[in-house]
C-alpha positions, 0 to 999 in steps of 0.5 A: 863741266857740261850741260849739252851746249857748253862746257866750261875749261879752265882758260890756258895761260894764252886764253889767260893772256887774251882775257886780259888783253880784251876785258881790260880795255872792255871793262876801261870803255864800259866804265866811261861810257856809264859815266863812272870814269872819265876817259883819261886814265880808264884803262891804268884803273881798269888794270889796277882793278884786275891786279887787285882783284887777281892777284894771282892771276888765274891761280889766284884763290877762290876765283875760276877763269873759264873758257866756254866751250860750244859741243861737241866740237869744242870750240871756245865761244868766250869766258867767264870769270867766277868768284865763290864769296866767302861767308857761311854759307858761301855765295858766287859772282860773276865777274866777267862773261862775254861771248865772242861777237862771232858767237852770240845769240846762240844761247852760249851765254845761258848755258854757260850761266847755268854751268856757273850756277851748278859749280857755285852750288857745288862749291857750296854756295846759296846764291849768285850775283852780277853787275850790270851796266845800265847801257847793257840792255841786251845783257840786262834782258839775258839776266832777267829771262833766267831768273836775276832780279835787282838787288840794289841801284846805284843811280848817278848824274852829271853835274854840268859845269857852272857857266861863266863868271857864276860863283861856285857858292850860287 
């Protein structure tokens, strides 16, 4: 699938390997850094995340590993990781897409989300989603400039340790 910019290309096993070599550790840091996991065991959660969610691996049903290739030449530029959600009718997701630091602000990630849309469209789904993290203001701003809105939000704040000698019950 192409559209002038990017095409996107079933990830061999090795862009496979890479994926998982790079995207658990991301997902791991993204994570703590949103405040969801504490560091210590983040990546052990983030790679039992990624087992339960491909299970399979790269074969695992309902789910397309992709590498996005810039045009003509054919370099891989990064990936994205499609979901078809089952329902009547069927909806997409996006798992995953980063472009490769080398590679960014160059419209790859656009093109590429657009591609998403059309082979969700034609695998029969009626819509398109994504999380974000809130400390991700670049790819907040890339969601909303080509049409995502938010749905839901899930806020949350740290509660700080009571101070010394303060009873747990006030």
């Amino acid at each position: 699938m192409a559209d002038g910019r990017v095409r996107l290309d079933a990830m061999s096993d090795a862009e496979y390997d890479r994926f998982l070599a790079e995207s658990i550790p991301a997902y791991a840091e993204s994570n703590v850094a949103a405040g969801r996991w504490s560091a210590e065991g983040a990546e052990a959660q983030a790679r039992a995340e990624f087992a339960r969610l491909l299970p399979e691996g790269r074969a695992t049903s309902g789910h397309a590993l992709l590498t996005i290739r810039a045009l003509p030449d054919g370099e891989a530029v990064g990936r994205i990781w499609l979901w078809l959600v089952p329902g009547n009718p069927p909806g997409g997701f996006v798992y995953d897409l980063a472009i490769d630091p080398a590679h960014r602000r160059r419209g790859y990630a656009e093109a590429a989300l657009r591609l998403a849309e059309e082979r969700l469209r034609s695998d029969g789904a009626n819509r398109i989603g994504l999380h974000v993290f809130a400390n991700n203001p670049g790819a907040i701003r890339l969601y909303e400039k080509i049409g995502y809105a938010v749905v839901s939000q899930l806020m949350s704040k740290p509660i700080p340790p009571a101070p010394s000698g303060a009873s747990p019950s006030g």
